[in-house]
mmCIF file of the N, C-alpha and C atoms, coordinates in Angstrom:
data_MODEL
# 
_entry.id   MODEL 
# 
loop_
_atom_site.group_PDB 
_atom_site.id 
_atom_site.type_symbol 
_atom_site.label_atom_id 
_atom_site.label_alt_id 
_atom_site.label_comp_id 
_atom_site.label_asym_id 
_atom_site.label_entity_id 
_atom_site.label_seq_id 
_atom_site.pdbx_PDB_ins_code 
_atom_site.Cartn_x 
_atom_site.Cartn_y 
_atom_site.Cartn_z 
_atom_site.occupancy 
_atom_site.B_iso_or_equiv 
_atom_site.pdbx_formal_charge 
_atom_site.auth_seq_id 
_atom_site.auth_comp_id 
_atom_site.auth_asym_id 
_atom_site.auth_atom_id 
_atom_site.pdbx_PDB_model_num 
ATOM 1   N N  . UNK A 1 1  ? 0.849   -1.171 0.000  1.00 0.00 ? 1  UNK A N  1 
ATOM 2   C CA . UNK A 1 1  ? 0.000   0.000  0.000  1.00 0.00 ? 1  UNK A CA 1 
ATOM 3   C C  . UNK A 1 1  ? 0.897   1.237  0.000  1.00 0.00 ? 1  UNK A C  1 
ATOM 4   N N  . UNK A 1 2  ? 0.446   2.115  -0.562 1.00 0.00 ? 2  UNK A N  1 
ATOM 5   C CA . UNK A 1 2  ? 1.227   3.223  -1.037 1.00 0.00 ? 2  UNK A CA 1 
ATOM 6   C C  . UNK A 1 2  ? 0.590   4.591  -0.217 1.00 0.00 ? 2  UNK A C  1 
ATOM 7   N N  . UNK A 1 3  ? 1.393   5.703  0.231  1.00 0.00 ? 3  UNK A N  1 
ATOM 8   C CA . UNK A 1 3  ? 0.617   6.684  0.634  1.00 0.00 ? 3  UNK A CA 1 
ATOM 9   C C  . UNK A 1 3  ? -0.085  7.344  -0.551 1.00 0.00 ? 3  UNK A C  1 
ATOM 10  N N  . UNK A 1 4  ? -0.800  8.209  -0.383 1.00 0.00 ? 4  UNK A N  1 
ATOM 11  C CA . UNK A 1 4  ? -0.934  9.246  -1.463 1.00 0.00 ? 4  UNK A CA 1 
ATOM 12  C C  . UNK A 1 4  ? -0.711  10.951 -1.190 1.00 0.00 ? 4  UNK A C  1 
ATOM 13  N N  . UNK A 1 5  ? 0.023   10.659 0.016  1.00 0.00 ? 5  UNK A N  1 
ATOM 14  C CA . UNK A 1 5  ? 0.819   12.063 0.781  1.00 0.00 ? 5  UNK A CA 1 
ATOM 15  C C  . UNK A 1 5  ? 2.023   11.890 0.276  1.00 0.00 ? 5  UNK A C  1 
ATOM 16  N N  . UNK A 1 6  ? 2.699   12.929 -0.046 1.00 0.00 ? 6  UNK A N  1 
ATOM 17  C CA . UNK A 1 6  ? 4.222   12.816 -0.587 1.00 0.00 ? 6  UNK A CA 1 
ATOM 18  C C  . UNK A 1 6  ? 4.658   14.102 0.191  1.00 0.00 ? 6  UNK A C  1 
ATOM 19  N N  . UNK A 1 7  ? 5.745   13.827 0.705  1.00 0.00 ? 7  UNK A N  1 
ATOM 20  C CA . UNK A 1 7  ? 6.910   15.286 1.470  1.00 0.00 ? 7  UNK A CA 1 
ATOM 21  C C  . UNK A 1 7  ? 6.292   15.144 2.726  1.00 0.00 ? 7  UNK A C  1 
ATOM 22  N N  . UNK A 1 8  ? 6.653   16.253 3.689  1.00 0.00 ? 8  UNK A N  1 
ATOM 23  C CA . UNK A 1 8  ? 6.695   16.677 5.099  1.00 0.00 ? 8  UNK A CA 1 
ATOM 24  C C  . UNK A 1 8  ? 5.496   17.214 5.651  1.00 0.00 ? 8  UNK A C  1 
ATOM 25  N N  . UNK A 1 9  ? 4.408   17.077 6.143  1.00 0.00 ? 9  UNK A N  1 
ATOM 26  C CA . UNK A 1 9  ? 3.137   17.079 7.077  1.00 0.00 ? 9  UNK A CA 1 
ATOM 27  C C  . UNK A 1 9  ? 3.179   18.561 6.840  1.00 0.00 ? 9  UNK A C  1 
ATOM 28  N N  . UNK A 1 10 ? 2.386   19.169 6.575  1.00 0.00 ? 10 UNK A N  1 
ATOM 29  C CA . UNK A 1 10 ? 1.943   21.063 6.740  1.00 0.00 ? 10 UNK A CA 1 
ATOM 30  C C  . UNK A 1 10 ? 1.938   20.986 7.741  1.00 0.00 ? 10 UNK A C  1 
ATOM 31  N N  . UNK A 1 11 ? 2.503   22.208 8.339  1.00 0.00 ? 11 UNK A N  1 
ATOM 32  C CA . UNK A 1 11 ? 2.449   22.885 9.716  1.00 0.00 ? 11 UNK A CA 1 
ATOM 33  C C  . UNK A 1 11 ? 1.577   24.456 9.858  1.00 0.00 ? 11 UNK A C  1 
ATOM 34  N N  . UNK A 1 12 ? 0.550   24.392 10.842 1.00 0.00 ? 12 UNK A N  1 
ATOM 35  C CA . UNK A 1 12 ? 0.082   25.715 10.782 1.00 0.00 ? 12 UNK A CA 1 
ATOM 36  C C  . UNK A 1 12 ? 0.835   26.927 10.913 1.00 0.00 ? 12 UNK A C  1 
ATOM 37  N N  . UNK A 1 13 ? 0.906   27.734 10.502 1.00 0.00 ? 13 UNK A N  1 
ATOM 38  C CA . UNK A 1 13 ? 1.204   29.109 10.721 1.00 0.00 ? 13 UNK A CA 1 
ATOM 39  C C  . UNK A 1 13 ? 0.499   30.617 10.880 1.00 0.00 ? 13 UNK A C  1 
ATOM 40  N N  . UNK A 1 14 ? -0.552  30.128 10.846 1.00 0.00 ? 14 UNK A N  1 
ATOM 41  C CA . UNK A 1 14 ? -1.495  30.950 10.912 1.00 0.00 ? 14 UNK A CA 1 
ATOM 42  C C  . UNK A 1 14 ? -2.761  30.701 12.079 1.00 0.00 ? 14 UNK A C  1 
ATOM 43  N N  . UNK A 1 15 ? -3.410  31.817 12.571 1.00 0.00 ? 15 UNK A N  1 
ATOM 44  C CA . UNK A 1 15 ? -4.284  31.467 13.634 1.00 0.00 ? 15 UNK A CA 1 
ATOM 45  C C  . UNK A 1 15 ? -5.641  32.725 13.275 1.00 0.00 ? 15 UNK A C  1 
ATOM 46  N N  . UNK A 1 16 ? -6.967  32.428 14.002 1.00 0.00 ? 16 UNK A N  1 
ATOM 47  C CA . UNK A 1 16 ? -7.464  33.572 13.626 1.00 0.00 ? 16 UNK A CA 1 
ATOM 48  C C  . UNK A 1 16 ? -8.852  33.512 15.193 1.00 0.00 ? 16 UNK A C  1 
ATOM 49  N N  . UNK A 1 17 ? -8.715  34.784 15.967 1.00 0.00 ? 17 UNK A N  1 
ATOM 50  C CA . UNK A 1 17 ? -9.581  35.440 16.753 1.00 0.00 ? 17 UNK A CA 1 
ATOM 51  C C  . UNK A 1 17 ? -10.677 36.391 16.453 1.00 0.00 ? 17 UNK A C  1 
ATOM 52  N N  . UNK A 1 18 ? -11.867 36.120 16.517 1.00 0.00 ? 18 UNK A N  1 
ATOM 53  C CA . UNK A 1 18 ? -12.646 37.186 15.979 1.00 0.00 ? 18 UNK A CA 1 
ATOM 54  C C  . UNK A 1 18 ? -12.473 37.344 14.618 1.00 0.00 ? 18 UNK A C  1 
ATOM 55  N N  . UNK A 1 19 ? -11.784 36.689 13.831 1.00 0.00 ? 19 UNK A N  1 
ATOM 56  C CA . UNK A 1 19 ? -11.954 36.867 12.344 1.00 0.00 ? 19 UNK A CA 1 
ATOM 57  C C  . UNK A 1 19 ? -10.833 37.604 11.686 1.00 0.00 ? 19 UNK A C  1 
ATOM 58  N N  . UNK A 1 20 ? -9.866  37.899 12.982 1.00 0.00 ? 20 UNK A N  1 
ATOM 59  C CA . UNK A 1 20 ? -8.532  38.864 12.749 1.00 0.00 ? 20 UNK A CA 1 
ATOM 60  C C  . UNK A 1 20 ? -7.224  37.883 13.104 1.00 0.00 ? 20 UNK A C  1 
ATOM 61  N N  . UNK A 1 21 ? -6.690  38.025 12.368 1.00 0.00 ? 21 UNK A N  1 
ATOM 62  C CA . UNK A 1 21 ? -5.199  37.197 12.538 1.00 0.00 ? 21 UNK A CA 1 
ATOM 63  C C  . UNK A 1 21 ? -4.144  37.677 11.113 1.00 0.00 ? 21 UNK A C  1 
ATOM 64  N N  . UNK A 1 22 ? -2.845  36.463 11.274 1.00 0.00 ? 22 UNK A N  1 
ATOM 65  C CA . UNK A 1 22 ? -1.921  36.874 10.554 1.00 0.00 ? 22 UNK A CA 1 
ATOM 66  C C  . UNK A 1 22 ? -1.600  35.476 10.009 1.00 0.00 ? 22 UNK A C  1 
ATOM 67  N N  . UNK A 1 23 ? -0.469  35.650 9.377  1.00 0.00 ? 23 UNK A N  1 
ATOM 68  C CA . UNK A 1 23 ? -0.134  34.587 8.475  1.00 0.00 ? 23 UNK A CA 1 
ATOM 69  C C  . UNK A 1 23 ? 1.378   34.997 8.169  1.00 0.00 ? 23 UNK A C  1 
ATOM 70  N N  . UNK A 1 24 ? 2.365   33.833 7.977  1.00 0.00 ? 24 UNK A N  1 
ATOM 71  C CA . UNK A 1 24 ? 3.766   33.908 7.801  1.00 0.00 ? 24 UNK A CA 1 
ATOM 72  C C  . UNK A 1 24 ? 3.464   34.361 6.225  1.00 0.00 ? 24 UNK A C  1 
ATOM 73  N N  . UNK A 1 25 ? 4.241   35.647 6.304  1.00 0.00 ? 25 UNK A N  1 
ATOM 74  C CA . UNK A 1 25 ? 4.812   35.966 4.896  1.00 0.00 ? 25 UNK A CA 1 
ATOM 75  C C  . UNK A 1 25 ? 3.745   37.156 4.637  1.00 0.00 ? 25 UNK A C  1 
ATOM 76  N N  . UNK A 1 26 ? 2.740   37.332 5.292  1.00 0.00 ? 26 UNK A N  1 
ATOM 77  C CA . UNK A 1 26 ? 1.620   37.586 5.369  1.00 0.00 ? 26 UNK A CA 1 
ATOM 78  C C  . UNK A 1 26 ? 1.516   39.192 5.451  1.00 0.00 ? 26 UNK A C  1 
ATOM 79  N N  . UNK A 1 27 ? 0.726   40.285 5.358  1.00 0.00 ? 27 UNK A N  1 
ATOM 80  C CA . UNK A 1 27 ? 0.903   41.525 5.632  1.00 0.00 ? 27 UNK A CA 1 
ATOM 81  C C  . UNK A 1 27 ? 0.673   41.712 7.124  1.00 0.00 ? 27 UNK A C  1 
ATOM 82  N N  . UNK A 1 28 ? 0.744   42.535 7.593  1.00 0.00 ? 28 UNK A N  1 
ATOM 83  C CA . UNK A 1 28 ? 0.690   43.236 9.143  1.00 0.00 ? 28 UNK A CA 1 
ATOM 84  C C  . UNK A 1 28 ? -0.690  43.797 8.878  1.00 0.00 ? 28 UNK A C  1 
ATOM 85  N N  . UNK A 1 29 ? -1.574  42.659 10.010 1.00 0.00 ? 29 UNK A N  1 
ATOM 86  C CA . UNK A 1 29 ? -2.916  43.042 9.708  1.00 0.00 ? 29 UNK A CA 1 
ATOM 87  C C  . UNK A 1 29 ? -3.500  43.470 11.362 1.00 0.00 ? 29 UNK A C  1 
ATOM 88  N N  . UNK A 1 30 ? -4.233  44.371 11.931 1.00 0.00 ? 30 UNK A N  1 
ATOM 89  C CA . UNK A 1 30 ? -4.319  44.450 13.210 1.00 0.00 ? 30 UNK A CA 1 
ATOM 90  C C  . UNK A 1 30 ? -5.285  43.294 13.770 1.00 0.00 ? 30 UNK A C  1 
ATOM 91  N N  . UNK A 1 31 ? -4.773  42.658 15.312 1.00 0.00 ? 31 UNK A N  1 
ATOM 92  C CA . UNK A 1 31 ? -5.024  41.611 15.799 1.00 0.00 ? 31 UNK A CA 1 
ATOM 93  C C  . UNK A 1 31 ? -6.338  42.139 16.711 1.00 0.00 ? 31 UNK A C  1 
ATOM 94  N N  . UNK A 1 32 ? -6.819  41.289 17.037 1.00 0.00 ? 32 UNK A N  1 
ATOM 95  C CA . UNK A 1 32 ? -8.260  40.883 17.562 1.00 0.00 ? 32 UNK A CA 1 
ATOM 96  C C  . UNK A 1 32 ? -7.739  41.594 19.264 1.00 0.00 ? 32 UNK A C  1 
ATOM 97  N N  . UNK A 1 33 ? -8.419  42.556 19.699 1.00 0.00 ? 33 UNK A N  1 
ATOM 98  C CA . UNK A 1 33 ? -8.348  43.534 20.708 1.00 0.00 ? 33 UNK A CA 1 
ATOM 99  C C  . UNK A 1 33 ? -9.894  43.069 21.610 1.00 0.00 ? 33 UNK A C  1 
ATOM 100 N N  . UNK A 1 34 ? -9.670  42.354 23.017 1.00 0.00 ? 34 UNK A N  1 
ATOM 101 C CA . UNK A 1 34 ? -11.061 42.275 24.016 1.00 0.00 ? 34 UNK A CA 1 
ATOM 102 C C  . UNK A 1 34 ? -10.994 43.254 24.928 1.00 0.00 ? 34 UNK A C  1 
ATOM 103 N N  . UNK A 1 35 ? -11.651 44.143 24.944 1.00 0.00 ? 35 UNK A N  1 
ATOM 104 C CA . UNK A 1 35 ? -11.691 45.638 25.834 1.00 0.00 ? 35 UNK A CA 1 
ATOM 105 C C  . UNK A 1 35 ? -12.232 44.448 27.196 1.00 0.00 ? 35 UNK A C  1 
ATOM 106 N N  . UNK A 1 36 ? -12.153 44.710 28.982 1.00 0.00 ? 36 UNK A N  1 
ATOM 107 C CA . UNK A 1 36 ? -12.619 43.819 29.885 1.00 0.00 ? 36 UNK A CA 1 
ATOM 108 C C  . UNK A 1 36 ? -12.300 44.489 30.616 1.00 0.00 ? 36 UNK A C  1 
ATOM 109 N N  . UNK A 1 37 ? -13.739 44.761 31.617 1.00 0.00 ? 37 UNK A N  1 
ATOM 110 C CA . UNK A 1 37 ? -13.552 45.597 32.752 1.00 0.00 ? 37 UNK A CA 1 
ATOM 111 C C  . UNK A 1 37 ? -12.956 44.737 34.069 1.00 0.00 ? 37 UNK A C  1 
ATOM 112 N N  . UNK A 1 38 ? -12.130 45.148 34.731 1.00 0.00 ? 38 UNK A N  1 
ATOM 113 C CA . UNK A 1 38 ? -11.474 44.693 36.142 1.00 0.00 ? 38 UNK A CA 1 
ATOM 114 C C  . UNK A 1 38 ? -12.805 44.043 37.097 1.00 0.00 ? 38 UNK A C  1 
ATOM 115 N N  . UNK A 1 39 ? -12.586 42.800 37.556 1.00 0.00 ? 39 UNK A N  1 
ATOM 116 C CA . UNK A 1 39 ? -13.618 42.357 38.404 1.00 0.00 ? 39 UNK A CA 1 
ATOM 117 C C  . UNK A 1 39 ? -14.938 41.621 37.552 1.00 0.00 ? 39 UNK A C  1 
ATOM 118 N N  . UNK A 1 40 ? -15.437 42.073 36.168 1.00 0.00 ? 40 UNK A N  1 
ATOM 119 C CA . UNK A 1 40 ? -15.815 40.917 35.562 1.00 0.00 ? 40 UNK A CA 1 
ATOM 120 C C  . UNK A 1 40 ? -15.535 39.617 34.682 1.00 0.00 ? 40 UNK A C  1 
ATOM 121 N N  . UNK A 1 41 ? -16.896 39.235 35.149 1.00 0.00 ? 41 UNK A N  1 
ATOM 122 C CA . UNK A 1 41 ? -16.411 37.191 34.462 1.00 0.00 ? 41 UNK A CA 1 
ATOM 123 C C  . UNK A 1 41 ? -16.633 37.601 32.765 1.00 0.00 ? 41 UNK A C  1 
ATOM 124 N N  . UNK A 1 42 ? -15.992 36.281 32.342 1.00 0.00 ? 42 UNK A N  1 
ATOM 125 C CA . UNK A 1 42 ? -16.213 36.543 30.952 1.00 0.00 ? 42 UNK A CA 1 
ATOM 126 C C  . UNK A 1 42 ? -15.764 35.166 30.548 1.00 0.00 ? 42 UNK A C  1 
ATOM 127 N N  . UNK A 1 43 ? -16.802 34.660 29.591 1.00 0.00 ? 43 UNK A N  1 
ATOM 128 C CA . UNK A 1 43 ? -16.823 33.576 28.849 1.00 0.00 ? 43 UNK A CA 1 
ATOM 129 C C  . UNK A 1 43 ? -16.425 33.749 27.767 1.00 0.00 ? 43 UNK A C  1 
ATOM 130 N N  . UNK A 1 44 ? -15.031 32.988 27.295 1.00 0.00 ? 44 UNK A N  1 
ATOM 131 C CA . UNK A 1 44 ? -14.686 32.578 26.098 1.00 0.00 ? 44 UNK A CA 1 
ATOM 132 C C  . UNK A 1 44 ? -15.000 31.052 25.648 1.00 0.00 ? 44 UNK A C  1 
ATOM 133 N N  . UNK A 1 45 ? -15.435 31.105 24.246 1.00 0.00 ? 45 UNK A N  1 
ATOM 134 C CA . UNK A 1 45 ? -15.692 29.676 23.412 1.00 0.00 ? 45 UNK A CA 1 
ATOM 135 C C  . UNK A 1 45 ? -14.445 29.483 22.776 1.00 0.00 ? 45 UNK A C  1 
ATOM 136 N N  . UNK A 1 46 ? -13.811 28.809 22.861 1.00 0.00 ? 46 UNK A N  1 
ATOM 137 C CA . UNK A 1 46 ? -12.488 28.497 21.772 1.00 0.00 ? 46 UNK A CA 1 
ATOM 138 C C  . UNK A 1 46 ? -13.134 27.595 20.672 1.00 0.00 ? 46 UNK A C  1 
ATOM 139 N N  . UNK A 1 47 ? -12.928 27.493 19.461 1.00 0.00 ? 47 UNK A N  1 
ATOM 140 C CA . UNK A 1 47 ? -13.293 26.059 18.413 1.00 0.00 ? 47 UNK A CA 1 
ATOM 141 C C  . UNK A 1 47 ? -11.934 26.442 17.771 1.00 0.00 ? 47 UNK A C  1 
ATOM 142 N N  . UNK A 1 48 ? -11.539 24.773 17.518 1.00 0.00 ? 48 UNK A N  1 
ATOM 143 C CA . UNK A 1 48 ? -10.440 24.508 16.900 1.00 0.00 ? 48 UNK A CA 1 
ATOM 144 C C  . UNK A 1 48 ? -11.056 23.556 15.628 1.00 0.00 ? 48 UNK A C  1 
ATOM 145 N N  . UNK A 1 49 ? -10.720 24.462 14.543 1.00 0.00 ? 49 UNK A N  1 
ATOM 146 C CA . UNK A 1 49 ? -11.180 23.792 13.229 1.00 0.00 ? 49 UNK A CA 1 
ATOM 147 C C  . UNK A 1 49 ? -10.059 23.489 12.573 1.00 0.00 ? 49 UNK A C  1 
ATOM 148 N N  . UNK A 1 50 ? -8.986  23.200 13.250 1.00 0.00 ? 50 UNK A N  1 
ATOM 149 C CA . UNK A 1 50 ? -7.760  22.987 12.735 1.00 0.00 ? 50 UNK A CA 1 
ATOM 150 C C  . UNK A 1 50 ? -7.377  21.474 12.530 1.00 0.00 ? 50 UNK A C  1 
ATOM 151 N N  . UNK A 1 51 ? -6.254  20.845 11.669 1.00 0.00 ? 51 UNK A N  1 
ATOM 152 C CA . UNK A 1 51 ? -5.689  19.726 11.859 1.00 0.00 ? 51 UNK A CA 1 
ATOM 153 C C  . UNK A 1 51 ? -4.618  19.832 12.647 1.00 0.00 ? 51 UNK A C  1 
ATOM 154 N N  . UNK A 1 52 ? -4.200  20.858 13.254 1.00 0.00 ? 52 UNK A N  1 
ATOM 155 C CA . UNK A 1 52 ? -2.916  20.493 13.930 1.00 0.00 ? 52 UNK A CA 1 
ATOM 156 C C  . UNK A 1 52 ? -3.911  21.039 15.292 1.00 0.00 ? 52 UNK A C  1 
ATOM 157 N N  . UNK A 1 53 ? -3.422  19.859 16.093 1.00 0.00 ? 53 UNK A N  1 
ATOM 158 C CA . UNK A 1 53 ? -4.080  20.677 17.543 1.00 0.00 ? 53 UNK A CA 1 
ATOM 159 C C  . UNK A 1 53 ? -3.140  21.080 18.650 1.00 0.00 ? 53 UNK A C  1 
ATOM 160 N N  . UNK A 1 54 ? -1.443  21.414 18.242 1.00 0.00 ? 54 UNK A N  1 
ATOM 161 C CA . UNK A 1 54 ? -0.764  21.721 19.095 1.00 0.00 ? 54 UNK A CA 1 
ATOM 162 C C  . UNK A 1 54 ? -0.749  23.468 19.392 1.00 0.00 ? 54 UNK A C  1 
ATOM 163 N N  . UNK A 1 55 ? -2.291  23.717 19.423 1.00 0.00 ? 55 UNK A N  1 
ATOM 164 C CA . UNK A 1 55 ? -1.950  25.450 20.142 1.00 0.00 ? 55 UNK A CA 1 
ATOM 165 C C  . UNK A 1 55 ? -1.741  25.461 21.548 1.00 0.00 ? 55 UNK A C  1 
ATOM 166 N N  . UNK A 1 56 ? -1.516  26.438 21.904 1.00 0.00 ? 56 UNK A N  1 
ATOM 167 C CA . UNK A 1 56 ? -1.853  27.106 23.263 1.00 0.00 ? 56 UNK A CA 1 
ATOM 168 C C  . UNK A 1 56 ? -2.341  28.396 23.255 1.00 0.00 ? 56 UNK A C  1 
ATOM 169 N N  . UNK A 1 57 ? -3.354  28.192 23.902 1.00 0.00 ? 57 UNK A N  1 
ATOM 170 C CA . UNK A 1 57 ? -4.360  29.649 24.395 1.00 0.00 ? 57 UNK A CA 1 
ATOM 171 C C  . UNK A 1 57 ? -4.207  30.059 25.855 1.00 0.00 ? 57 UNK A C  1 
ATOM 172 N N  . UNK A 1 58 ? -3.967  30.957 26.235 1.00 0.00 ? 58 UNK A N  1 
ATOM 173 C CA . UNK A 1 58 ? -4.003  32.056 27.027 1.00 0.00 ? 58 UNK A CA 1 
ATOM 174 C C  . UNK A 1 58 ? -3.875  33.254 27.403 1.00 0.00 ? 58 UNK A C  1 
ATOM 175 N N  . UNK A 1 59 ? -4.333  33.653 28.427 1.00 0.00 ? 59 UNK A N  1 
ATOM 176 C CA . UNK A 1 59 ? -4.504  35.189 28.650 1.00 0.00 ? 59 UNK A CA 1 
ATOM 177 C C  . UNK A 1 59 ? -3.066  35.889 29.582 1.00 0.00 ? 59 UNK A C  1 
ATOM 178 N N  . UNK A 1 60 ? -1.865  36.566 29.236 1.00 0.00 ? 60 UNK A N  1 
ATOM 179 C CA . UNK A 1 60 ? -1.135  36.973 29.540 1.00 0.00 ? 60 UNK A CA 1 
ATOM 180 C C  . UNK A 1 60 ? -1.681  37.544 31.095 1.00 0.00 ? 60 UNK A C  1 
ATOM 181 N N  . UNK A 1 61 ? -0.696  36.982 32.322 1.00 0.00 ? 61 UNK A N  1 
ATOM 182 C CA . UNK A 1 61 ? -1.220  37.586 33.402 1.00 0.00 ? 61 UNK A CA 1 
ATOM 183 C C  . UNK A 1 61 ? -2.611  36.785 33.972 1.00 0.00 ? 61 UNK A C  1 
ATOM 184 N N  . UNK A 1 62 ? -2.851  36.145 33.812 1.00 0.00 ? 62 UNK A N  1 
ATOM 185 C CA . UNK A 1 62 ? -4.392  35.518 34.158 1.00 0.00 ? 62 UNK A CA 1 
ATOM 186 C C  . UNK A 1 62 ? -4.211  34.247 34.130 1.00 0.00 ? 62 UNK A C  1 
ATOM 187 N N  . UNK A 1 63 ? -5.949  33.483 35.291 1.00 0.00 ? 63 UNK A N  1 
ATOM 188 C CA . UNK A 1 63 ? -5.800  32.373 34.888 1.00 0.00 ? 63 UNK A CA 1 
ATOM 189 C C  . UNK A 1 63 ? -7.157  32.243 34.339 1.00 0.00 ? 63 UNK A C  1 
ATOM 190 N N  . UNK A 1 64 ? -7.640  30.964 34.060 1.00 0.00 ? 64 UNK A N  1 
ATOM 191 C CA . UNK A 1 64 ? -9.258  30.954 33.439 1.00 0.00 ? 64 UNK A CA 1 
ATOM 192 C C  . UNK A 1 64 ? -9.497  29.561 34.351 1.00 0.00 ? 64 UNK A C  1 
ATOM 193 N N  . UNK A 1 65 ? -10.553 29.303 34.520 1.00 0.00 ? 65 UNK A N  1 
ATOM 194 C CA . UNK A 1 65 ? -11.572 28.204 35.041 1.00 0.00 ? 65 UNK A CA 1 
ATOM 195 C C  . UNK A 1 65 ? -12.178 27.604 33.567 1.00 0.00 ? 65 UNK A C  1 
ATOM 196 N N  . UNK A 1 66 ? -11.792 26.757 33.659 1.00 0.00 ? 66 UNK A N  1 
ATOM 197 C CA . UNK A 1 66 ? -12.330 25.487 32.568 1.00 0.00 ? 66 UNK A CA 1 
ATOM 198 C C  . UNK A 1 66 ? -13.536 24.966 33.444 1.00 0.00 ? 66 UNK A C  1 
ATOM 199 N N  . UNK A 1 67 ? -15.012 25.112 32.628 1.00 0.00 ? 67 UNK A N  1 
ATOM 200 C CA . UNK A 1 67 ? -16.134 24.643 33.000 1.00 0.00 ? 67 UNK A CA 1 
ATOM 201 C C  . UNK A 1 67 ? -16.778 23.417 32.006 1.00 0.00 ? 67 UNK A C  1 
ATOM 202 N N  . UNK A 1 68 ? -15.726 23.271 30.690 1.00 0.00 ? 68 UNK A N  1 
ATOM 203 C CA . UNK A 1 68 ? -16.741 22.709 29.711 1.00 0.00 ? 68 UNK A CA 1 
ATOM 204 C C  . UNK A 1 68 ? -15.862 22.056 28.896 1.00 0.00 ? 68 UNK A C  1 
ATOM 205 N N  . UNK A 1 69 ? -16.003 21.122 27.961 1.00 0.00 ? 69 UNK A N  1 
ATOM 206 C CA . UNK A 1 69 ? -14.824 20.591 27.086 1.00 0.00 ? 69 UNK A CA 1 
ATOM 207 C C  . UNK A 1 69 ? -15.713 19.663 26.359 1.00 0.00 ? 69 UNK A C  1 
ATOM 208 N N  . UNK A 1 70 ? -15.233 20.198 24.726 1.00 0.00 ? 70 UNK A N  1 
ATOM 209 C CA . UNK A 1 70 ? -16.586 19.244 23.769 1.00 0.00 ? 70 UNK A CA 1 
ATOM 210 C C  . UNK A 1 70 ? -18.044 19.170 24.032 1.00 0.00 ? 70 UNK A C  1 
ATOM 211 N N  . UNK A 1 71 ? -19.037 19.868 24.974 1.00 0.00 ? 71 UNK A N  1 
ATOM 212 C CA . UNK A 1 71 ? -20.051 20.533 25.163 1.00 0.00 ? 71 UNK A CA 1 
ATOM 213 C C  . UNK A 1 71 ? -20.403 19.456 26.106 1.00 0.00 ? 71 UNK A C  1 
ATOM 214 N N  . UNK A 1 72 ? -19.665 19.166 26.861 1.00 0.00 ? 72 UNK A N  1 
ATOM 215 C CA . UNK A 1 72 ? -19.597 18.363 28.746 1.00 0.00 ? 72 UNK A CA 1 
ATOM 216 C C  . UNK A 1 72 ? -19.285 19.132 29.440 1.00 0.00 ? 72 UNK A C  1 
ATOM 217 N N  . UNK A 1 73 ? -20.321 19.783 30.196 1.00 0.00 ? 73 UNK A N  1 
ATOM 218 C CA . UNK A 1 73 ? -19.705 20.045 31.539 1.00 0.00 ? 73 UNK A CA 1 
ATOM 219 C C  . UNK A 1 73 ? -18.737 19.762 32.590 1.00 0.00 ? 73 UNK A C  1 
ATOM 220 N N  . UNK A 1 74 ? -17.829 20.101 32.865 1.00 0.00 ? 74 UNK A N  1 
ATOM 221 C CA . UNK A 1 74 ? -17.051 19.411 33.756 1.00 0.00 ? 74 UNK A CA 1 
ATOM 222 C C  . UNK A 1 74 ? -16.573 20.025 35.284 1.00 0.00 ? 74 UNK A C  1 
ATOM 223 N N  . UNK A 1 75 ? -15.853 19.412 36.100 1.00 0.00 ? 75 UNK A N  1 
ATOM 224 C CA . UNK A 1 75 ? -15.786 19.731 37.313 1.00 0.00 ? 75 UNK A CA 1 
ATOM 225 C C  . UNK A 1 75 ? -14.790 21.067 36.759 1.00 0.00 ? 75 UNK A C  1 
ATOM 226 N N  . UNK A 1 76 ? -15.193 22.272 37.520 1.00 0.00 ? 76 UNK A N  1 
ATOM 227 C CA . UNK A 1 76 ? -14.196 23.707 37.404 1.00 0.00 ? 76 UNK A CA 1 
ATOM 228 C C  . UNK A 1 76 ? -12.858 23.634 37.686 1.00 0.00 ? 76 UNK A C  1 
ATOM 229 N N  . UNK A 1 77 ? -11.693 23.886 36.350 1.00 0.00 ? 77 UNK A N  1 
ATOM 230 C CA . UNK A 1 77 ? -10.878 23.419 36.187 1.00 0.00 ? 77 UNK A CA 1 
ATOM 231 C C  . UNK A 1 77 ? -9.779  24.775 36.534 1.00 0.00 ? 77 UNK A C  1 
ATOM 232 N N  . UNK A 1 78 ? -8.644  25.538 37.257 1.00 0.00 ? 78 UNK A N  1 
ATOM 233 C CA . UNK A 1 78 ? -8.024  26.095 36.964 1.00 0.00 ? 78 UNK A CA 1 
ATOM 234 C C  . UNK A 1 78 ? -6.990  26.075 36.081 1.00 0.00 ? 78 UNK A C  1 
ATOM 235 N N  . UNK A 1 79 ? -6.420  27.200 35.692 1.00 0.00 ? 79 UNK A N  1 
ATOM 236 C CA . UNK A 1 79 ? -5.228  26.989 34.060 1.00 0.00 ? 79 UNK A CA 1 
ATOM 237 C C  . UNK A 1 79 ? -5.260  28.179 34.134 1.00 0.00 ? 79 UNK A C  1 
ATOM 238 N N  . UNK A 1 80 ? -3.752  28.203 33.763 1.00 0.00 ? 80 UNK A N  1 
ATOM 239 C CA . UNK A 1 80 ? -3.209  29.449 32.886 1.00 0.00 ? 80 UNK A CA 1 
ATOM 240 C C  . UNK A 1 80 ? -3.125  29.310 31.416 1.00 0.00 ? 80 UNK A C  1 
ATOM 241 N N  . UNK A 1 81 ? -3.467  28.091 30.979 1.00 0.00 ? 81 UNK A N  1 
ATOM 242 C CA . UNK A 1 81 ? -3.355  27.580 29.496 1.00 0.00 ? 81 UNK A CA 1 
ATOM 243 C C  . UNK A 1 81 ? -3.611  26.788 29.342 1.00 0.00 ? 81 UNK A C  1 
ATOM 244 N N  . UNK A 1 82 ? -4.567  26.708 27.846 1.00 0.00 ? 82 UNK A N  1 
ATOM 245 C CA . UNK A 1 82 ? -5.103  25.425 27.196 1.00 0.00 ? 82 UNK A CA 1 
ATOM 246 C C  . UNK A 1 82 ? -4.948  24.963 25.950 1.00 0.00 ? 82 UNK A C  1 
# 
């Protein structure tokens, strides 16, 4: 049996928030800005429509509570990154 992939696995280089992101080689495009007042909660949805699933997400300075994963509730999780 033969592959029908030839050469080295694509690697992402590109990511996109709110519909704003960049890309290697790419122009300088302005990045996805969340204005957040001090003292409130705030729910982020992440979806990864990607084939590579080696990101990491987080919030510089912060941690987040993981409540949910694949649309399961789960026991409240602390993290600085996911």
């Amino acid at each position: 049996m033969t592959s029908i992939m030839a050469g080295p696995v694509p690697t992402s280089d590109a990511t996109l928030i709110n519909s704003k992101g960049r890309y290697a080689s790419g122009p300088t495009s302005p990045l996805a800005v969340i204005s957040v007042v001090k003292g409130q909660i705030y729910r982020f949805r992440l979806v990864s429509v990607s084939c590579d699933s080696s990101f990491v997400f987080s919030v510089d300075g912060h941690t987040m509570t993981i409540i949910e994963a694949d649309e399961i509730n789960v026991q409240p999780l602390i993290a600085d990154s996911i």
